[in-house]
LOKE-399286 format. One record per residue: residue number from 1; chain; y, z, x of N, C-alpha, C, O in turn. Coordinates in steps of 0.2 Angstrom, whole numbers, plus 2048, in hexadecimal, padded with zeros to 3 digits. Example, Ala and Ser with C-alpha at 12.3 -4.5 7.8 and 13.67 -1.06 7.14 Angstrom:
BEGIN
> 1, A, 7E4, 827, 842, 7EA, 827, 83E, 7F0, 827, 842, 7EF, 82A, 847;
> 2, A, 7F5, 823, 840, 7FB, 824, 844, 800, 827, 840, 806, 828, 843;
// end
This chain:
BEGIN
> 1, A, 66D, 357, E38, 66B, 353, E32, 670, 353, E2D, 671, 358, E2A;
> 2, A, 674, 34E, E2C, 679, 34D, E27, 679, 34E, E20, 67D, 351, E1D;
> 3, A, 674, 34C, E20, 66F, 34D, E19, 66E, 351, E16, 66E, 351, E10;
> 4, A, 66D, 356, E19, 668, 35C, E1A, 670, 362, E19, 670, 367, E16;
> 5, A, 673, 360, E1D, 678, 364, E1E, 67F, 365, E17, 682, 36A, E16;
> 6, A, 681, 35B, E14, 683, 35D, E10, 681, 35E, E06, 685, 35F, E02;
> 7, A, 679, 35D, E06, 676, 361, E04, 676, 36A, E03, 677, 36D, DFE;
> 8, A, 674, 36C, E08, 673, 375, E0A, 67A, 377, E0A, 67C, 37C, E08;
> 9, A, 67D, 374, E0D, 686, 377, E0C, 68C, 372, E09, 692, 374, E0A;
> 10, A, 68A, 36E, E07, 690, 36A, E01, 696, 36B, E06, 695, 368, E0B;
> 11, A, 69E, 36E, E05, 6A4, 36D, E06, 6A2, 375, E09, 6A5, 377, E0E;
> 12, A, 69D, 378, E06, 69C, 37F, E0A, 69F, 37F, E12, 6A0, 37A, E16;
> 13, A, 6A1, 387, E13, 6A1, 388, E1A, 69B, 388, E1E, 698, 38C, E1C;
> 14, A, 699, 384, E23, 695, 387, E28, 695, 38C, E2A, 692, 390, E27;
> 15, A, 699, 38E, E2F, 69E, 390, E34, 69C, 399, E31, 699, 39D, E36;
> 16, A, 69D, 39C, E2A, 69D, 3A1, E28, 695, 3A2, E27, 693, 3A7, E26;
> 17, A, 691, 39D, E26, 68A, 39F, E27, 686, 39E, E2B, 680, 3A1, E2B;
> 18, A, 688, 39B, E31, 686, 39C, E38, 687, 3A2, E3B, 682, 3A5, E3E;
> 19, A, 68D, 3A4, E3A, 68F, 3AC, E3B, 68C, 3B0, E39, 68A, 3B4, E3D;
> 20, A, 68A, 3B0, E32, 685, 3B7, E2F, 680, 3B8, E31, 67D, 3BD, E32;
> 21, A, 67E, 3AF, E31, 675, 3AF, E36, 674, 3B3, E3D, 66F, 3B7, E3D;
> 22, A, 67A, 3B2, E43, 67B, 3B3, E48, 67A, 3BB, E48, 675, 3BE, E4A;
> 23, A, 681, 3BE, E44, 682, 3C5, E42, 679, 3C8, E42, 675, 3CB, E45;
> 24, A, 679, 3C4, E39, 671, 3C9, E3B, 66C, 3C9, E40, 66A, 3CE, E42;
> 25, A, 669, 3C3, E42, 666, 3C2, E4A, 668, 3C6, E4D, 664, 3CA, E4F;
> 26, A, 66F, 3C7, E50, 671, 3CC, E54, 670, 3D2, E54, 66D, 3D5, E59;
> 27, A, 672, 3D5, E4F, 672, 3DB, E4B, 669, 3DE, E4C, 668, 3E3, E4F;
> 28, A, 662, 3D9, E4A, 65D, 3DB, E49, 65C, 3DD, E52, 659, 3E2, E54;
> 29, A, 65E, 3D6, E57, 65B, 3D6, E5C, 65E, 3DD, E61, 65B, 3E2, E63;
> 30, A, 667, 3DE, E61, 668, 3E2, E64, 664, 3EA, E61, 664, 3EF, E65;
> 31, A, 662, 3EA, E5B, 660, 3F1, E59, 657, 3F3, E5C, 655, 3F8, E5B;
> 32, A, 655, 3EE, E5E, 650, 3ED, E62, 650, 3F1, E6A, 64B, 3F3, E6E;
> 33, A, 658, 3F0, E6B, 658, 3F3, E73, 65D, 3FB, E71, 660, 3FD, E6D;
> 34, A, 65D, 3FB, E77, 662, 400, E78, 669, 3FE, E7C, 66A, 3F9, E7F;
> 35, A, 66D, 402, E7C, 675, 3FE, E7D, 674, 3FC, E84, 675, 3F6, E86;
> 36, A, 672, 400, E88, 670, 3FD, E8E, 66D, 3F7, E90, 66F, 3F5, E96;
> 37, A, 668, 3F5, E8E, 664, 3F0, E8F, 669, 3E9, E8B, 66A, 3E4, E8E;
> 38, A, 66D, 3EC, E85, 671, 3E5, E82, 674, 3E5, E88, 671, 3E1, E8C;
> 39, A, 67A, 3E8, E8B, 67F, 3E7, E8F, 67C, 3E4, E95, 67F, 3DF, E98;
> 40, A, 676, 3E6, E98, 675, 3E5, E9E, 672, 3DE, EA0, 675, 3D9, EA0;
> 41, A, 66A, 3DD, EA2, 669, 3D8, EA4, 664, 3D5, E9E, 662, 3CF, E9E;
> 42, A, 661, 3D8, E97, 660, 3D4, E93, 667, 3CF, E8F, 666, 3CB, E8B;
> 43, A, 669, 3D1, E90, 66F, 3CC, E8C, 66C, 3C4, E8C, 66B, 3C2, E86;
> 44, A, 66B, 3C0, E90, 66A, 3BB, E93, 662, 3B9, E8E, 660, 3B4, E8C;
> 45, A, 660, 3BD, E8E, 658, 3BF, E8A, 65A, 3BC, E83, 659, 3B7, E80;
> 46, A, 65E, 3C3, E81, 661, 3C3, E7A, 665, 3BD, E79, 663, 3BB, E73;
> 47, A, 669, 3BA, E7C, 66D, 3B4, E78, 667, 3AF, E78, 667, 3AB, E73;
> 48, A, 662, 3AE, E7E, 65E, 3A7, E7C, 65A, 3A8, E76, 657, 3A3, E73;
> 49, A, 659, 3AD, E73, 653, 3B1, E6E, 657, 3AE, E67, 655, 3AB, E62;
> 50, A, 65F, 3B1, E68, 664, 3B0, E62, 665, 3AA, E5F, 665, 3A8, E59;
> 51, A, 665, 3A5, E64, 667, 39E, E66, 660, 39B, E61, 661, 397, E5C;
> 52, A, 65A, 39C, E64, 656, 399, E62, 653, 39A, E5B, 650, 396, E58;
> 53, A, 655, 3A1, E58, 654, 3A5, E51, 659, 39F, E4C, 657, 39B, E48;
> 54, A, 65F, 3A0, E4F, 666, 39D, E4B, 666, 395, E4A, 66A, 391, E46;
> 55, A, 660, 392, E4F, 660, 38C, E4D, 65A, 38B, E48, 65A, 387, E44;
> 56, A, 656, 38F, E4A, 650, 38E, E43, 652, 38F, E3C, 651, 38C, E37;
> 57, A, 655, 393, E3E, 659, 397, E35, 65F, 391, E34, 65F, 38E, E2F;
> 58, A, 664, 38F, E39, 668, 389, E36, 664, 381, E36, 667, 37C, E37;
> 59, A, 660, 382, E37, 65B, 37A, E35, 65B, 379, E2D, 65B, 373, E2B;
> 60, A, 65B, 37E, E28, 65C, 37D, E25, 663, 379, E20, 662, 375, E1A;
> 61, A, 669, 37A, E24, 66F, 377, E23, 66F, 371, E27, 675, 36F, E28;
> 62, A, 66A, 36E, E28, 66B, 368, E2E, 66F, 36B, E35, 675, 368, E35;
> 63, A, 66F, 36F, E39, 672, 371, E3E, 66D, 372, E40, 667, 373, E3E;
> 64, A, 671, 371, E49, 66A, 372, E50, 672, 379, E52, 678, 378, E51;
> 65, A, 66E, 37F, E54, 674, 385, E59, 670, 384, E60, 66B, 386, E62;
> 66, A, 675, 381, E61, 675, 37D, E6A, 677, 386, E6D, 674, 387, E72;
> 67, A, 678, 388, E6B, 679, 38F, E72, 680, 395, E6D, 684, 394, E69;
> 68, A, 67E, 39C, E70, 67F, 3A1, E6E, 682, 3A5, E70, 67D, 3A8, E72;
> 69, A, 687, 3A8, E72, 68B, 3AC, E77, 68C, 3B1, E74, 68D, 3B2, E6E;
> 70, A, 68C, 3B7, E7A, 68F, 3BD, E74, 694, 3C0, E7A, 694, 3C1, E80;
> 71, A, 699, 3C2, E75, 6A1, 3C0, E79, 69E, 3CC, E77, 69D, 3D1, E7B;
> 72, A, 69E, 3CC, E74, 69F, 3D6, E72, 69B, 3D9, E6E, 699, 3D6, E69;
> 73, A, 697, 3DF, E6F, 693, 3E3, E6B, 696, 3E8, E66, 695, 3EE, E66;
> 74, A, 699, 3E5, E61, 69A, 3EC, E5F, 696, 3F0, E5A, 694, 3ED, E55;
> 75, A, 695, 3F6, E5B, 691, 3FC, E58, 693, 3FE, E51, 699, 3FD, E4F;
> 76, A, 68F, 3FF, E4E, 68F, 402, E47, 695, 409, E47, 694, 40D, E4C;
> 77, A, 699, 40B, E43, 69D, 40F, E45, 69A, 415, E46, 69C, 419, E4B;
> 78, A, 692, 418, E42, 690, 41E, E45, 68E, 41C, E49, 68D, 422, E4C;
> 79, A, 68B, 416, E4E, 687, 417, E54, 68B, 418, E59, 689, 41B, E5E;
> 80, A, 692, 414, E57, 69B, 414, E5C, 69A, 41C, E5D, 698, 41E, E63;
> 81, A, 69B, 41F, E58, 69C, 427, E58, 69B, 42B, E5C, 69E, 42F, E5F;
> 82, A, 692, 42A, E5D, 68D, 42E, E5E, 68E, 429, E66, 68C, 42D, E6B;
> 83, A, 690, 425, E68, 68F, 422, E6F, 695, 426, E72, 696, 428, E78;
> 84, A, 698, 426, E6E, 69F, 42A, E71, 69F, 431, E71, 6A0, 434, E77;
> 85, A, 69E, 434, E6C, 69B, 43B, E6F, 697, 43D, E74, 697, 443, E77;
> 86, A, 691, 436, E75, 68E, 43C, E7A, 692, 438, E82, 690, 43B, E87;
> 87, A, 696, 433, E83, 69A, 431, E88, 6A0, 437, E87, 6A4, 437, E8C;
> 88, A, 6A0, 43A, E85, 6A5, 43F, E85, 6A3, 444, E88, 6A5, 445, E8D;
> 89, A, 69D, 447, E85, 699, 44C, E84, 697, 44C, E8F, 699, 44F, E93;
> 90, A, 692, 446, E8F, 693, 444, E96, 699, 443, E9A, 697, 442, EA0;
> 91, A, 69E, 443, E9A, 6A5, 444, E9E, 6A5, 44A, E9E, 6A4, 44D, EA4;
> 92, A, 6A7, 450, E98, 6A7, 456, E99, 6A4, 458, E9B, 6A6, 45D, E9F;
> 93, A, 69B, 456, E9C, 69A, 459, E9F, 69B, 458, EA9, 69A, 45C, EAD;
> 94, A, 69D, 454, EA8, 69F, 452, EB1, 6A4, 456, EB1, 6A2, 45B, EB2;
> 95, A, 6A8, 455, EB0, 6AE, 459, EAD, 6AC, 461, EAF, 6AD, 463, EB5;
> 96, A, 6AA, 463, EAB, 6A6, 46A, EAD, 6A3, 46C, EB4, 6A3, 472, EB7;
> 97, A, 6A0, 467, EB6, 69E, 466, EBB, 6A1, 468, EC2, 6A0, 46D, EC5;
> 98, A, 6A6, 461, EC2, 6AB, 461, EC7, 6AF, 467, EC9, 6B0, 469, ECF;
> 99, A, 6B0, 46C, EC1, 6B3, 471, EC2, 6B3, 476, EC4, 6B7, 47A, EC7;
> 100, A, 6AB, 477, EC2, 6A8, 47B, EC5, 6A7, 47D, ECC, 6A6, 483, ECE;
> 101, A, 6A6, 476, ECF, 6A4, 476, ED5, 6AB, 477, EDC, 6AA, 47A, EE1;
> 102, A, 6B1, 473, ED7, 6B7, 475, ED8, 6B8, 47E, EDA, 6BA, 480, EDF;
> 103, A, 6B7, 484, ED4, 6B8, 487, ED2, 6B3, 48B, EDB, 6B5, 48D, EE0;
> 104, A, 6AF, 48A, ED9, 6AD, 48C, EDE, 6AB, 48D, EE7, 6A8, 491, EEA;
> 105, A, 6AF, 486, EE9, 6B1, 485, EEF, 6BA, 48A, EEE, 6BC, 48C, EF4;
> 106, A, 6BD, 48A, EEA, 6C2, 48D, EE9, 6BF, 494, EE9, 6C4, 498, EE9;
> 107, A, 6BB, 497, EE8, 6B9, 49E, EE9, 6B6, 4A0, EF0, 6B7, 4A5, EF3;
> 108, A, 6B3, 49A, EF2, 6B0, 49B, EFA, 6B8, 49B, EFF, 6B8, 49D, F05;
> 109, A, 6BD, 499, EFD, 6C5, 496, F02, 6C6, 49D, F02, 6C7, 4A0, F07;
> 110, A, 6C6, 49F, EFA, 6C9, 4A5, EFA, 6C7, 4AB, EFE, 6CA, 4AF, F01;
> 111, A, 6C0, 4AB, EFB, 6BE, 4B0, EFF, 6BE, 4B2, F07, 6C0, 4B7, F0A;
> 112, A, 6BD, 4AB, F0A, 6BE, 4A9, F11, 6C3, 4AC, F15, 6C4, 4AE, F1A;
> 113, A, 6C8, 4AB, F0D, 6CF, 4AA, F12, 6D0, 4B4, F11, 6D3, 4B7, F16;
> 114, A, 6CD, 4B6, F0C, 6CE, 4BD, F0A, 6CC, 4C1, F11, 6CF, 4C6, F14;
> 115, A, 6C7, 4BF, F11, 6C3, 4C0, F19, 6C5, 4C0, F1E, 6C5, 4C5, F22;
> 116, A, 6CA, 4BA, F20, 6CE, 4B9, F27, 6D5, 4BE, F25, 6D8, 4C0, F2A;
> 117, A, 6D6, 4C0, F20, 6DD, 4C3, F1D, 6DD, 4CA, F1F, 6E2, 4CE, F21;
> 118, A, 6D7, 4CC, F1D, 6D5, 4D3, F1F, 6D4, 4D5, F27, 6D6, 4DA, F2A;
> 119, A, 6CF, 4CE, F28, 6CD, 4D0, F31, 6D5, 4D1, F36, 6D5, 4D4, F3B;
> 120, A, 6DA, 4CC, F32, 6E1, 4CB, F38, 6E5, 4D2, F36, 6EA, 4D4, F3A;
> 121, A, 6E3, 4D5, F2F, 6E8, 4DC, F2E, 6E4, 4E2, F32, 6E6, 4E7, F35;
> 122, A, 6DE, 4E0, F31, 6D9, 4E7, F36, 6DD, 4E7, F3B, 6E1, 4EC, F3C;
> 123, A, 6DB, 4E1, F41, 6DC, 4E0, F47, 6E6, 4E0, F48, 6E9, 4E2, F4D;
> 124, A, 6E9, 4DF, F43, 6F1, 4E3, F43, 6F2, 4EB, F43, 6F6, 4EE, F47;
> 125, A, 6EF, 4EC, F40, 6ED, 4F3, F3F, 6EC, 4F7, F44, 6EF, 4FD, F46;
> 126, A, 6E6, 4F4, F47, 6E3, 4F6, F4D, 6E9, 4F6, F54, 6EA, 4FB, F56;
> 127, A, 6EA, 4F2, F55, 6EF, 4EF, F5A, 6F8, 4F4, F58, 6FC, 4F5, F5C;
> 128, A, 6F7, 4F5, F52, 6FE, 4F9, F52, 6FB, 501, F53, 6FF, 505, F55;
> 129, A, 6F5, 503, F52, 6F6, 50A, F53, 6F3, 50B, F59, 6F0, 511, F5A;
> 130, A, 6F3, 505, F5E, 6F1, 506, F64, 6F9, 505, F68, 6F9, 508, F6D;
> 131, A, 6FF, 501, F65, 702, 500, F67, 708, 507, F68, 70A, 50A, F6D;
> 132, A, 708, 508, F61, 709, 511, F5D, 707, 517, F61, 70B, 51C, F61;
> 133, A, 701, 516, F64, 6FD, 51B, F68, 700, 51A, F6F, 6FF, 51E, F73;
> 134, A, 703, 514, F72, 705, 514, F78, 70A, 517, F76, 70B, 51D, F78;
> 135, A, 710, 514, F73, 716, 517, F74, 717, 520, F72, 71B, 523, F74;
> 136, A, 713, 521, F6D, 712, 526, F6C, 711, 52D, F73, 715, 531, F75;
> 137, A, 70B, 52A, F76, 70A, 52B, F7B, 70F, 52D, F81, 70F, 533, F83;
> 138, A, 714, 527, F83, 719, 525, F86, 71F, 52B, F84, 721, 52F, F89;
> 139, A, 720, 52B, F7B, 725, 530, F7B, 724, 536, F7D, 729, 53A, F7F;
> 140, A, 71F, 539, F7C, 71D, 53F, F7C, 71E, 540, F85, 723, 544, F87;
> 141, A, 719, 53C, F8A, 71C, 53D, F90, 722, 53F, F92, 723, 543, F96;
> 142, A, 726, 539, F8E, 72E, 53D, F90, 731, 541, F8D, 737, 543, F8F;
> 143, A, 72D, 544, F88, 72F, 54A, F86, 72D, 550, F8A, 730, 555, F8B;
> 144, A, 729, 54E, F8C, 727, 554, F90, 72A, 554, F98, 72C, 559, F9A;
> 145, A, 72B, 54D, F9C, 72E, 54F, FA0, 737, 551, F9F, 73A, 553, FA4;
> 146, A, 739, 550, F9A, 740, 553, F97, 73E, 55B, F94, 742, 560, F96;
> 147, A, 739, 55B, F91, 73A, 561, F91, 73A, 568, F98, 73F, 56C, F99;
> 148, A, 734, 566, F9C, 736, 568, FA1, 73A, 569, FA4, 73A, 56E, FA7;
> 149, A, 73F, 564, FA5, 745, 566, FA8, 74B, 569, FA6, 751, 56B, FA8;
> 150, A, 74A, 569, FA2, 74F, 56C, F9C, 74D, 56E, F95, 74C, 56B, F90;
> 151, A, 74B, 575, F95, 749, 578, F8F, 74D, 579, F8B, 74C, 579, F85;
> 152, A, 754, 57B, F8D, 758, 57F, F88, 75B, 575, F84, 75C, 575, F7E;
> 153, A, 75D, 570, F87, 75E, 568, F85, 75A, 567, F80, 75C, 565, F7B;
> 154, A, 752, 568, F80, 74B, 567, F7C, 74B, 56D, F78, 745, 56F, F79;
> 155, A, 74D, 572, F74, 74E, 577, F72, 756, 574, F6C, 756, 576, F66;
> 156, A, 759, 571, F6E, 760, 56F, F6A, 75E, 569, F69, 75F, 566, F63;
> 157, A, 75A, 566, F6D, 759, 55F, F66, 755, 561, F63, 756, 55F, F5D;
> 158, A, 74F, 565, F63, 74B, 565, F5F, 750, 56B, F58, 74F, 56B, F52;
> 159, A, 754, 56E, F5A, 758, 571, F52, 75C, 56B, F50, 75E, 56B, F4A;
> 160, A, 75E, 564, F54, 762, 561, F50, 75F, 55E, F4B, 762, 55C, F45;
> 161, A, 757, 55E, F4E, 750, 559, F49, 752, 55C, F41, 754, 55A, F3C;
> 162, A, 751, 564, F44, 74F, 567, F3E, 755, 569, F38, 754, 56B, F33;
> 163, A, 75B, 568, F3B, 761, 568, F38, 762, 561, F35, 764, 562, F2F;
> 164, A, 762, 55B, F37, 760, 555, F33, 75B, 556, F2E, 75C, 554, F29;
> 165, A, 756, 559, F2F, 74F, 558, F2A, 74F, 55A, F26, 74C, 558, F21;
> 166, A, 754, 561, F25, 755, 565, F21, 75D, 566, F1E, 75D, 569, F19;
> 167, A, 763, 565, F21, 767, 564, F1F, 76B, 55F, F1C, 767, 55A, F1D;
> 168, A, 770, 55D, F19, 773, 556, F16, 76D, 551, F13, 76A, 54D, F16;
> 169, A, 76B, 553, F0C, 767, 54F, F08, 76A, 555, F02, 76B, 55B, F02;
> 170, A, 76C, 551, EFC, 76C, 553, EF6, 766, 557, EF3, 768, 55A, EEF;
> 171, A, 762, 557, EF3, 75D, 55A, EF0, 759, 561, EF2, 754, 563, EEF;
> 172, A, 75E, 562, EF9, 75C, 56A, EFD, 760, 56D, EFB, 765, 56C, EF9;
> 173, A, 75C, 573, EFD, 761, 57A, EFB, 75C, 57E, EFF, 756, 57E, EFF;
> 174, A, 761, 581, F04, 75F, 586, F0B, 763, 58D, F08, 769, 58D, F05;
> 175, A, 75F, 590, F09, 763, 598, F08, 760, 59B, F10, 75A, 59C, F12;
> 176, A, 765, 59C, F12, 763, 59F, F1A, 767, 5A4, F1A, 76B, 5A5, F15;
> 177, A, 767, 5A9, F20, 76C, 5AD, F22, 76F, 5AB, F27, 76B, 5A8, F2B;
> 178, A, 777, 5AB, F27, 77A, 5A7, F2F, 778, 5A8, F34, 779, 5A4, F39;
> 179, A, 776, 5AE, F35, 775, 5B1, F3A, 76C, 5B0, F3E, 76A, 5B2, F44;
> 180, A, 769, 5AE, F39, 764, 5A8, F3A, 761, 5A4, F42, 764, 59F, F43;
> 181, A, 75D, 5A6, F45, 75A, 5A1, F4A, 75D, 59A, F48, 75F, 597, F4C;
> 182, A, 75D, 598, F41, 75C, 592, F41, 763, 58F, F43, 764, 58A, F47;
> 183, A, 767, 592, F41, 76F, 592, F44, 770, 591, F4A, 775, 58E, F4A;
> 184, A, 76D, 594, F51, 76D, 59A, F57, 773, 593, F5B, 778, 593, F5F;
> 185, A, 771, 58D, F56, 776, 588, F5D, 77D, 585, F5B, 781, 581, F5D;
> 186, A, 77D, 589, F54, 783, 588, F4F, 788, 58E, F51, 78D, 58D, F4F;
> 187, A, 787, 593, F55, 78A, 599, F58, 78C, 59A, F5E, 791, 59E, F60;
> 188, A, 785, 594, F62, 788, 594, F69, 78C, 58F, F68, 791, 590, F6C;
> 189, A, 78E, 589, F63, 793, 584, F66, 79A, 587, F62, 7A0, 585, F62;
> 190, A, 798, 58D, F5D, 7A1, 590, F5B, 7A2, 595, F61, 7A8, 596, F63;
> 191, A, 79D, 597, F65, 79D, 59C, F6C, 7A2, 595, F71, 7A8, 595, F72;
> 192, A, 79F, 592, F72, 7A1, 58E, F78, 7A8, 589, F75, 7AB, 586, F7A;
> 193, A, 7AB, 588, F6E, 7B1, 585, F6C, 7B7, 58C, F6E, 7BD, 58C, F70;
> 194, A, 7B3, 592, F6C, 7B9, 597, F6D, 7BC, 596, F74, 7C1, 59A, F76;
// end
């Protein structure tokens, strides 16, 4: 309505009073829902509602609003805030979550493996003072048939043991008599060089 419009808005802007109208319809209708419902499948609801609001309110500038779109929602900064902390709060705690449950299969590997770690050191263990106990075994045999056949051979090794075990280390101190047993083979070999 031409009339009607240069009238109600003379040289005025339209354009910034359609806007405000729009804004506030907007404004009343998204506070009606919650973010989810705007973003989701009311949208479609909401823009036919806005459209039909914004044309009754601009009839009075001679304008018809043929259709309404809504390109973005933005939130009041405390409501920004508060959607954001708890979108935060909600990650952290997945976050939390995750790591925990991380943390925990990391406790089940370890222990696991603690488990196999010990059973393969048992079973080395096992196995060497079985092996230990053969050869052990083994030597002693031949010691004994060496000894039998030669006592006085098994008699000088056994002082050469005791002369390594006990002599040449800095930190001993032997006070013996020469004349000593322990000598007996230090005597016979100055006996047998003469």
């Amino acid at each position: 309505d031409t009339k009607r419009f240069f009238v109600s808005v003379g040289a005025g802007d339209v354009n910034t009073r359609l806007a405000q109208i729009v804004n506030d319809l907007s404004r009343n209708e998204f506070g009606k829902r919650t973010v989810q419902e705007a973003v989701s499948g009311d949208r479609g609801e909401i823009m036919g509602i806005l459209r039909q609001q914004a044309s009754n309110r601009a009839a009075e500038f001679g304008v018809e609003v043929v259709d309404v779109r809504i390109k973005r929602v933005d939130l009041p900064v405390e409501v920004s805030s508060s959607v954001f902390t708890r979108m935060e709060a909600e990650r952290k705690r997945v976050a939390a979550e995750l790591r925990a449950k991380g943390a925990e299969e990391g406790e089940r590997i370890r222990a696991q493996t603690d488990k196999e770690r010990t059973l393969l050191l048992a079973q080395a263990e096992r196995d060497g003072q079985r092996i230990r106990g053969e050869g052990d075994a083994t030597a002693a045999a031949r010691y004994a048939a060496v000894i039998g056949t030669d006592t006085d051979f098994y008699d000088f090794y056994r002082s050469l043991e005791a002369y390594r075990n006990s002599i040449g280390t800095n930190r001993d101190l032997l006070v013996l008599d020469p004349d000593s047993t322990f000598f007996r083979h230090f005597d016979n070999a100055r006996a047998g060089a003469r």
